[in-house]
C-alpha positions in Angstrom: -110.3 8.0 -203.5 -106.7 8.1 -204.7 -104.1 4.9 -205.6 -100.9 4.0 -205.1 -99.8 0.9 -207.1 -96.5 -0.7 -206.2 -94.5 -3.0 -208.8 -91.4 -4.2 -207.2 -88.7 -5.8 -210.2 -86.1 -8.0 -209.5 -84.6 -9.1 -213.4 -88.1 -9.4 -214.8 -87.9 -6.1 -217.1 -90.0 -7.0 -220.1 -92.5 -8.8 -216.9 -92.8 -5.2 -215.3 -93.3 -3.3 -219.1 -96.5 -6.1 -219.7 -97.7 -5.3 -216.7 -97.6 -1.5 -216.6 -99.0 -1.9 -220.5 -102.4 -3.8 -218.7 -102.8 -1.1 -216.1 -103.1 2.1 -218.8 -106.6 1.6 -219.1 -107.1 0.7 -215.4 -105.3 4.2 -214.6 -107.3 5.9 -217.0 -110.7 4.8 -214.8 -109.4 5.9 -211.7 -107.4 9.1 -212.7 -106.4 9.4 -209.0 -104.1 6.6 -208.6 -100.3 6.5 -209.6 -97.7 3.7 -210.3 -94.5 3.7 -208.4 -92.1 0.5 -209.9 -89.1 -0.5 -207.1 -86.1 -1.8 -209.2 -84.4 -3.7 -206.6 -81.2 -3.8 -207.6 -81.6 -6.3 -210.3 -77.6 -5.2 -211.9 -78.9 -6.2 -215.3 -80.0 -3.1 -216.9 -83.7 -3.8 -215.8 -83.7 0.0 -214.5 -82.7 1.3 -217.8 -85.3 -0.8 -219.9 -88.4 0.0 -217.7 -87.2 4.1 -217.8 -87.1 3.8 -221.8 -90.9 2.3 -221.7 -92.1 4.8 -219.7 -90.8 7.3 -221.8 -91.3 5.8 -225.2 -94.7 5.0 -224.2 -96.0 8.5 -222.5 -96.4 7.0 -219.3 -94.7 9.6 -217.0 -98.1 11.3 -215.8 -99.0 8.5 -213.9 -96.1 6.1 -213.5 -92.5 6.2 -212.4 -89.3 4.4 -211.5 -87.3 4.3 -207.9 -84.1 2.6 -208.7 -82.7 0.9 -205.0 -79.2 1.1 -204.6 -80.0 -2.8 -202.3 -82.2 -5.7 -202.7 -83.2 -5.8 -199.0 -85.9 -8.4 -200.4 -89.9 -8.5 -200.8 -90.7 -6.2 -197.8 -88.1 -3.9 -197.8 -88.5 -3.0 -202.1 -92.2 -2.3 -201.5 -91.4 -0.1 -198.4 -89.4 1.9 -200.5 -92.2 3.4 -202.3 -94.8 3.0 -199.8 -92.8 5.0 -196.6 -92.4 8.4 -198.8 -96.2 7.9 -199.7 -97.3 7.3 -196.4 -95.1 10.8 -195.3 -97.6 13.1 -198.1 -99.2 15.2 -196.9 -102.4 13.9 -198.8 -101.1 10.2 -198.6 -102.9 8.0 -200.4 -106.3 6.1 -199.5 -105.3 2.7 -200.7 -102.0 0.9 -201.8 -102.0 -1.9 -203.8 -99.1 -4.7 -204.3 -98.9 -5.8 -207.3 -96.4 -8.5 -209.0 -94.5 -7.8 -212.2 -94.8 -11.2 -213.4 -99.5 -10.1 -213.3 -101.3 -9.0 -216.5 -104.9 -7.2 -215.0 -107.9 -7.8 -216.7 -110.2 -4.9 -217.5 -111.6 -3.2 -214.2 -109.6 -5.2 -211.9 -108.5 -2.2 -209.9 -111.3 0.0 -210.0 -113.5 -3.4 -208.8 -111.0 -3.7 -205.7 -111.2 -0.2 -205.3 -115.2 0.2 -205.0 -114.7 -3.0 -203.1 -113.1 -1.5 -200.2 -115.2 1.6 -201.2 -118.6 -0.6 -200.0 -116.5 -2.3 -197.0 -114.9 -0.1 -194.3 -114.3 -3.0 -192.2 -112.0 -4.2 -195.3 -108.2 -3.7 -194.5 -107.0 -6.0 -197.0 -108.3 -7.3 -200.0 -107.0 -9.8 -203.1 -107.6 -10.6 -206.6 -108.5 -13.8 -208.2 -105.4 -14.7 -209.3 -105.8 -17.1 -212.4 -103.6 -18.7 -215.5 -103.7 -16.9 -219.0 -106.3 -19.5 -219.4 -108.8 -18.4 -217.1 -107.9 -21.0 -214.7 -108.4 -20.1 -211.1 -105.3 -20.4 -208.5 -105.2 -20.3 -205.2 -104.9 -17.1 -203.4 -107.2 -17.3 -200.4 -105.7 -18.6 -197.6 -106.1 -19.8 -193.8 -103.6 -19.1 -191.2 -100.9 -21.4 -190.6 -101.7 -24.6 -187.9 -100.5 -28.0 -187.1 -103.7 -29.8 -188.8 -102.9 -27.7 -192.1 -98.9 -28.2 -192.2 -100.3 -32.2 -191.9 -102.3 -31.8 -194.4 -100.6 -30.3 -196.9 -97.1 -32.3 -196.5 -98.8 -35.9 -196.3 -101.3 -35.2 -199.5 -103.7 -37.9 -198.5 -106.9 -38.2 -199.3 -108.6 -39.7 -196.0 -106.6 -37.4 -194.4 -107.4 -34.2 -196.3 -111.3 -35.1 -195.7 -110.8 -35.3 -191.8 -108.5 -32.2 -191.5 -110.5 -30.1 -194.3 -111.1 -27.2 -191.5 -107.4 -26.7 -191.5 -106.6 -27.0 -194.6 -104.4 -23.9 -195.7 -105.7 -23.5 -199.4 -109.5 -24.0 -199.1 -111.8 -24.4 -202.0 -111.4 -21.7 -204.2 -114.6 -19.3 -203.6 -116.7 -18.2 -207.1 -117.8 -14.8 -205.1 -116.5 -12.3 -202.4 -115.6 -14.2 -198.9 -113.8 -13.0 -195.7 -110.7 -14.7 -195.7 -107.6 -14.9 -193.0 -105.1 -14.1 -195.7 -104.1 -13.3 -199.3 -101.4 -13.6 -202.2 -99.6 -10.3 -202.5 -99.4 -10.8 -206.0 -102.3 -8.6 -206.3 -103.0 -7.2 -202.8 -105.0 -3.6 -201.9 -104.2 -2.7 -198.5 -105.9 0.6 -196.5 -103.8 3.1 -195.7 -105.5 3.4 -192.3 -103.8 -0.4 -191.6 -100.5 0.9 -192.4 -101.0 3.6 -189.6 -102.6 0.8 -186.9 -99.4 -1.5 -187.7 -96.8 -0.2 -189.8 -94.9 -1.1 -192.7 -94.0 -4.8 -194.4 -91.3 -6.4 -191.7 -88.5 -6.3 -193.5 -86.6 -9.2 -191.3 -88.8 -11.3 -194.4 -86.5 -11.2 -197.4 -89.0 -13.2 -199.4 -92.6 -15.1 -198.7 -94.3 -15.2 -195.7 -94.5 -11.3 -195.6 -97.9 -10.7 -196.6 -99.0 -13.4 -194.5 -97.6 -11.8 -191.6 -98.8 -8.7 -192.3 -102.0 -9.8 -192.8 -102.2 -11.6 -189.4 -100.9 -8.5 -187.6 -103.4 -6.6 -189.5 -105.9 -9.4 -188.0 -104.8 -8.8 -184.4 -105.3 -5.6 -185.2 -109.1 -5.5 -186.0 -109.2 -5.4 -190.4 -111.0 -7.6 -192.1 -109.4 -9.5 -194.9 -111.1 -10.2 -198.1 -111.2 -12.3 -201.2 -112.5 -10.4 -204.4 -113.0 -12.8 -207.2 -114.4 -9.6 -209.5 -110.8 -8.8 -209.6 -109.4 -10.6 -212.1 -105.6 -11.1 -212.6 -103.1 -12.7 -214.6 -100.8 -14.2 -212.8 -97.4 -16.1 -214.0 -96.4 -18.1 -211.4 -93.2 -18.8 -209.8 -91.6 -16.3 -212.6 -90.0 -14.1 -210.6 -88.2 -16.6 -208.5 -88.8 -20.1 -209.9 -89.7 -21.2 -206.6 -93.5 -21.2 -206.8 -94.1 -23.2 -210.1 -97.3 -25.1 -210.3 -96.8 -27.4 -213.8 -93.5 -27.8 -213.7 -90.7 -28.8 -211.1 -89.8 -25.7 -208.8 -86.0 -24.8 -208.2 -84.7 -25.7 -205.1 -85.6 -23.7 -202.0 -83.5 -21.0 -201.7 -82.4 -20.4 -197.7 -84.4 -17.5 -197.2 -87.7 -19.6 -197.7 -86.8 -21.3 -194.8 -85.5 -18.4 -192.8 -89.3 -16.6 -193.6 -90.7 -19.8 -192.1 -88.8 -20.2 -188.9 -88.9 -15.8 -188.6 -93.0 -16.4 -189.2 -93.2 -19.0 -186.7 -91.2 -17.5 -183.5 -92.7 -14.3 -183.8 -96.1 -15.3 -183.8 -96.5 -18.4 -182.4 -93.2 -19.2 -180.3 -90.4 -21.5 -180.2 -93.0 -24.7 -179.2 -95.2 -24.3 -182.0 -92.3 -23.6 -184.3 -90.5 -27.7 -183.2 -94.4 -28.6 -183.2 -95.0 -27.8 -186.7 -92.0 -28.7 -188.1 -92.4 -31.6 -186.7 -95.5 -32.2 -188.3 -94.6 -31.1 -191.5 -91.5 -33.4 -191.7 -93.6 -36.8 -191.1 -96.2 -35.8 -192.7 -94.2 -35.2 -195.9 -92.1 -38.4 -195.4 -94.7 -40.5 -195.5 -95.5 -38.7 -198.6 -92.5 -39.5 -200.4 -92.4 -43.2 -199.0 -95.7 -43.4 -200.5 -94.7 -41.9 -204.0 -92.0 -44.1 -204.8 -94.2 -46.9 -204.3 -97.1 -46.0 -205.9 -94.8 -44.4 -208.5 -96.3 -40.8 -208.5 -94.7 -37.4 -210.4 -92.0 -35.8 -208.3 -92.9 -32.5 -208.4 -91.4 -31.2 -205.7 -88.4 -28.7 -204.8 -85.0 -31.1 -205.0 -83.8 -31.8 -201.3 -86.5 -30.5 -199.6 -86.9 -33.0 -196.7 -82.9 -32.7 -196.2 -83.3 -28.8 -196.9 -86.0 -28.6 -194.4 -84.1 -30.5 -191.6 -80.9 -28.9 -192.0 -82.4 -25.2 -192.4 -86.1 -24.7 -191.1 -84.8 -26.8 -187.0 -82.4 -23.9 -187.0 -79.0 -25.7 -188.2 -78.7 -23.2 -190.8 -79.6 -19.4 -192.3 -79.0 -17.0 -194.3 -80.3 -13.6 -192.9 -78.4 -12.8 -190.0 -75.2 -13.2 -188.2 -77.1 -14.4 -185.5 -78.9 -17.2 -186.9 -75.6 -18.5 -188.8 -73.7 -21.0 -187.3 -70.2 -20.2 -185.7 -68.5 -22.5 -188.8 -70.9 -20.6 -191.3 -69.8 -17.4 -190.1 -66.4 -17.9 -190.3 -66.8 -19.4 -193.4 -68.0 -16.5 -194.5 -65.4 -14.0 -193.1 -62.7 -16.5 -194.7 -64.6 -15.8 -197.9 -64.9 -12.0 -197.9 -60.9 -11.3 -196.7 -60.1 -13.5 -199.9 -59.8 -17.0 -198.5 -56.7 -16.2 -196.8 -56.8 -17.3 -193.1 -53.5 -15.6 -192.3 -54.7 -12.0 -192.6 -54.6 -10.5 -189.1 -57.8 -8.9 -189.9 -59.4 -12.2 -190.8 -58.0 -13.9 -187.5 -59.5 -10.9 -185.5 -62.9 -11.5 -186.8 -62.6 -14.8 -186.4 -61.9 -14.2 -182.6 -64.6 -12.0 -181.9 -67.4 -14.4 -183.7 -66.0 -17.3 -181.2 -66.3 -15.0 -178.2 -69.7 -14.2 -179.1 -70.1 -18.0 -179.6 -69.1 -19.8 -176.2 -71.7 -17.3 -174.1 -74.6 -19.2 -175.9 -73.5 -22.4 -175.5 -75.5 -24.9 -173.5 -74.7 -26.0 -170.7 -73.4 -22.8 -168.5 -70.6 -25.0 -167.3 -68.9 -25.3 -170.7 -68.5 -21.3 -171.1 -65.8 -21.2 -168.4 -63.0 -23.2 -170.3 -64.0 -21.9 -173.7 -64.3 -18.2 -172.0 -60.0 -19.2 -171.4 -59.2 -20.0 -174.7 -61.3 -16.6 -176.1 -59.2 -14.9 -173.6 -56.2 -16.4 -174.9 -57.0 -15.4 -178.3 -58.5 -11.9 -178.0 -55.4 -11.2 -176.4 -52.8 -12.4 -178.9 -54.7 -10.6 -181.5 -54.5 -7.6 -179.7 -50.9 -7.5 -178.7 -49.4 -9.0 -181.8 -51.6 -7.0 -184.7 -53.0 -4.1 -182.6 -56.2 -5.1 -183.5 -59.1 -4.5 -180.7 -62.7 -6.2 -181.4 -64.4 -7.4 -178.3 -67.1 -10.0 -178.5 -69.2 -7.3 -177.0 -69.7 -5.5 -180.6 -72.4 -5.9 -182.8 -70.5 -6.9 -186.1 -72.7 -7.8 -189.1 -71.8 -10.0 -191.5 -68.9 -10.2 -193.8 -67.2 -7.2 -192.4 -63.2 -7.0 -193.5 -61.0 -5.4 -191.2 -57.6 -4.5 -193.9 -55.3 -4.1 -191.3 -51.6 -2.1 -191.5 -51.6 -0.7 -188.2 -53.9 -0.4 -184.6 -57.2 -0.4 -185.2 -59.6 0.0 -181.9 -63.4 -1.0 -182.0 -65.4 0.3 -178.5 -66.7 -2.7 -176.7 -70.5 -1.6 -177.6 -70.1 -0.4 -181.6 -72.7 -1.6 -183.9 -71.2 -2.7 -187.4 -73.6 -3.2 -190.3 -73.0 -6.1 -192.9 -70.3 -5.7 -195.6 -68.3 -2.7 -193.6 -65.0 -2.5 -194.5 -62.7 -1.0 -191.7 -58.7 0.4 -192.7 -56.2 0.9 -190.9 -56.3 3.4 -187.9 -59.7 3.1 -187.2 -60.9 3.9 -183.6 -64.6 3.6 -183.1 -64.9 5.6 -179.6 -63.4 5.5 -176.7 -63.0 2.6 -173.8 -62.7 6.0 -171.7 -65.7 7.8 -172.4 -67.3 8.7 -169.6 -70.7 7.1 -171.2 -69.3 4.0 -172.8 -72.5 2.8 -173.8 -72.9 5.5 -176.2 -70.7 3.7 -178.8 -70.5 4.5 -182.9 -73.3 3.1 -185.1 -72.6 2.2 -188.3 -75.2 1.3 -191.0 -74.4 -1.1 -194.3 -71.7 -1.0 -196.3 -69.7 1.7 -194.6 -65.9 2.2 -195.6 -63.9 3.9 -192.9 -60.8 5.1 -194.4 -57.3 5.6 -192.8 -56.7 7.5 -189.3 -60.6 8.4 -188.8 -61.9 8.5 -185.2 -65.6 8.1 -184.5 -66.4 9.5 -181.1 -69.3 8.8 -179.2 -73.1 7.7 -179.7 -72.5 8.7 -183.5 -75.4 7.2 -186.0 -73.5 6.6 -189.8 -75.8 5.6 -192.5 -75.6 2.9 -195.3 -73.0 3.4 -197.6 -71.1 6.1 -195.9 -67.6 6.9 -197.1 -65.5 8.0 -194.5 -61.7 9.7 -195.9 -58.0 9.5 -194.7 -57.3 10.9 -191.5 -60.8 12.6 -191.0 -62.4 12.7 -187.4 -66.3 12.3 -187.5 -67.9 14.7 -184.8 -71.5 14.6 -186.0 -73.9 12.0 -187.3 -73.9 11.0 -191.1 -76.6 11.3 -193.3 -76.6 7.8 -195.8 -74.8 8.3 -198.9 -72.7 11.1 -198.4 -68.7 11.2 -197.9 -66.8 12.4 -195.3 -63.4 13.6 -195.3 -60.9 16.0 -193.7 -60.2 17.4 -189.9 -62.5 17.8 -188.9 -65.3 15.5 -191.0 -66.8 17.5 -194.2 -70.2 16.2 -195.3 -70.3 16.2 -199.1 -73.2 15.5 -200.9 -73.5 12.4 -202.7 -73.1 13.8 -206.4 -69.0 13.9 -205.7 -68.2 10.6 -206.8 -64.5 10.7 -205.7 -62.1 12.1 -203.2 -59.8 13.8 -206.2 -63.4 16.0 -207.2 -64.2 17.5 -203.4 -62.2 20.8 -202.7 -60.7 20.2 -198.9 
């Protein structure tokens, strides 16, 4: 049965080096497995530190490094190793998720490996995840419900009795027990699951991934199960201080509660979303009404409850253009063309996120007016600075239009986040006889001067796009393309001044 272990880093170098050190043996046992560690984009030299261990250490037969160019988050860093596996032609039998910030005790692997062996029902399995102490955590878990978000937010003791069924983090088990859901701190997953549902969703930046996945792998017939023979070291919360135990977490970072709300309306709907935020919200105010009287340890995240009502009922995100208020947005654009609201290219944006805006306000009757003064607007922009950005596009977030002359954008582009668009820029044509089939372009794209992108034309992340070149055929991500018509150079040509036109 062959391995693939995935370590995903995020600035936790000498975490990752520990944790590769505690599998040698482990690989050595099952001499069919390999380690793949995901650098995701850490910008501290991270990369650079792991490569050396590997080398200094004679680890390249069995582990290696994928640098990402992105931190697309928890999902999208594991998927990196996992979709080229997956795409073998011998892929591998099992995958396992492992944290950087886990130290594995001796046979851990090769016990969740015979363990899934002995089980074929098994899609999922998880470690005991413990302290360096030996002290079991928590990391078997129920599916989210209404009795459990109560529980857990009003910490009661009557009340934990009566909704004990419910309760989220049962009893932790001394031997193997089906379970609805695991930590993916230490997480073995059958390959066959990854062909019944897919890959990690990578909407989830960070948490509530594995518990989706292991839900859709629920629906989906697997068993999930709890292996306490595994045994694994686990430093909580190091990664991203948000999970500490003994100690006062950080504060909640936005995508926590964008994970929650993305959990909840996929699954469950917009009903049992209000329902159980509901819950959670008096439940955990009558939890902190009840700590400052009986003058209990505040261990909880800073300006949760205010964090919780301003981001997890929807007033707030940090994923999506769509989620993000019509203030935030601009905000953001304001932010990205320097702070300087007089930039015609700033103003344009600005235009196009309020016509997007007033066609979901509620009620109807209030989109006619507001539909005048986007009219009013859209138009000015276009006849004073030549600028031509419908609501209709799909324009990610922070794009920057730098604007010097006419720039046209086809009522139906797609425009991923972070684009930067130059002057002269027309993204097909009003007059195509298939206006529908509009330019798509991925993250991070720069369009340079004069180019013309005709058509239903797919562009990939970071795309480079030269003066006055005319793209006729799809891009491939990474590479640059320049001239009349568009050359595709490879990605080694770092600059314009190197490629021979």
């Amino acid at each position: 049965m062959s391995l693939l272990i995935v370590i995903l880093n995020y600035k936790t170098a000498q975490l990752t080096i520990d944790c590769l050190e505690s599998l040698v043996d482990e690989v050595k046992a099952l001499p069919s497995s390999e380690v793949v560690v995901v650098d995701n984009a850490s910008g501290d030299g991270s990369g650079e530190k792991i490569a050396a261990a590997i080398e200094q250490n004679q680890w390249q037969d069995w582990a290696k490094l994928i640098v990402s160019p992105d931190n697309g988050g928890y999902a999208a860093g594991n998927n990196i190793a996992i979709r080229p596996a997956l795409a073998k032609p011998n892929p591998p039998d099992y995958i396992l998720l492992l944290n950087p910030d886990t130290v594995v005790r001796p046979s851990a692997i090769e016990a969740l490996v015979n363990f899934m062996n002995e089980h074929p029902g098994a899609g999922i399995a998880g470690s005991r995840l413990e302290d360096p102490d030996g002290t079991a955590q928590h990391s078997a878990f129920r599916f989210l419900n209404l009795g459990g978000e109560l529980e857990g937010s009003l910490r009661l003791g009557l009340a934990s009795k009566l909704l004990a069924r419910y309760k989220i983090a049962p009893e932790i088990s001394d031997s193997a027990c089906q379970t609805d859901w695991v930590a993916g701190a230490s997480m073995i997953i059958r390959r066959a699951v990854f062909d019944k549902i897919g890959l990690l969703d990578e909407e989830y930046f960070m948490y509530y991934e594995e518990l989706d996945f292991c839900l859709q792998a629920h629906r989906a017939g697997w068993e999930c199960w709890y292996v306490p023979a595994s045994r694994v070291v686990h430093l909580v919360g190091q990664s991203s201080g948000v999970t500490l135990t003994k100690e006062q977490p950080k504060r909640r970072p936005l995508y926590w509660f964008d994970s929650r709300r993305r959990f909840y309306l996929k699954n469950h709907g917009k009903f049992y979303l209000w329902m159980a935020n509901l819950v959670w919200a008096v439940g955990f105010f009558l939890w902190r009404v009840r700590r400052n009287i009986q003058r209990k340890p505040d261990l909880d995240p800073p300006y949760l409850l205010s964090d919780f009502i301003k981001y997890a009922l929807g007033r707030g995100s940090s994923t999506s253009s769509e989620k993000l208020g019509l203030c935030q947005q601009i905000k953001e654009d304001w932010i990205a063309h320097g702070r300087d609201w007089t930039k015609p290219g700033f103003r344009a944006v600005a235009v196009q996120r309020f016509g997007q805006w007033r066609m979901t306000v509620e009620p109807k009757l209030l989109r006619a007016p507001l539909s005048i003064i986007y009219r009013f607007f859209y138009r000015y922009v276009r006849n004073v600075y030549g600028i031509d950005l419908p609501y209709t596009v799909q324009l990610g977030r922070r794009v920057i239009i730098e604007h010097q002359s006419a720039i046209i954008i086809h009522g139906y582009s797609q425009i991923g986040d972070d684009c930067i668009l130059r002057q002269g820029v027309t993204l097909g044509n009003r007059y195509l006889e298939r206006p529908f089939e509009a330019p798509k372009l991925g993250k991070k794209v720069n369009v340079g001067a004069g180019a013309k992108l005709l058509g239903g034309l797919a562009i990939g992340d970071h795309v480079n796009i030269g003066a006055n070149a005319v793209v006729l055929c799809d891009i491939p991500d990474g590479h640059t393309a320049i001239g009349i018509p568009a050359k595709v150079i490879p990605p080694k040509i770092k600059s314009l001044t190197e490629a021979h036109i």
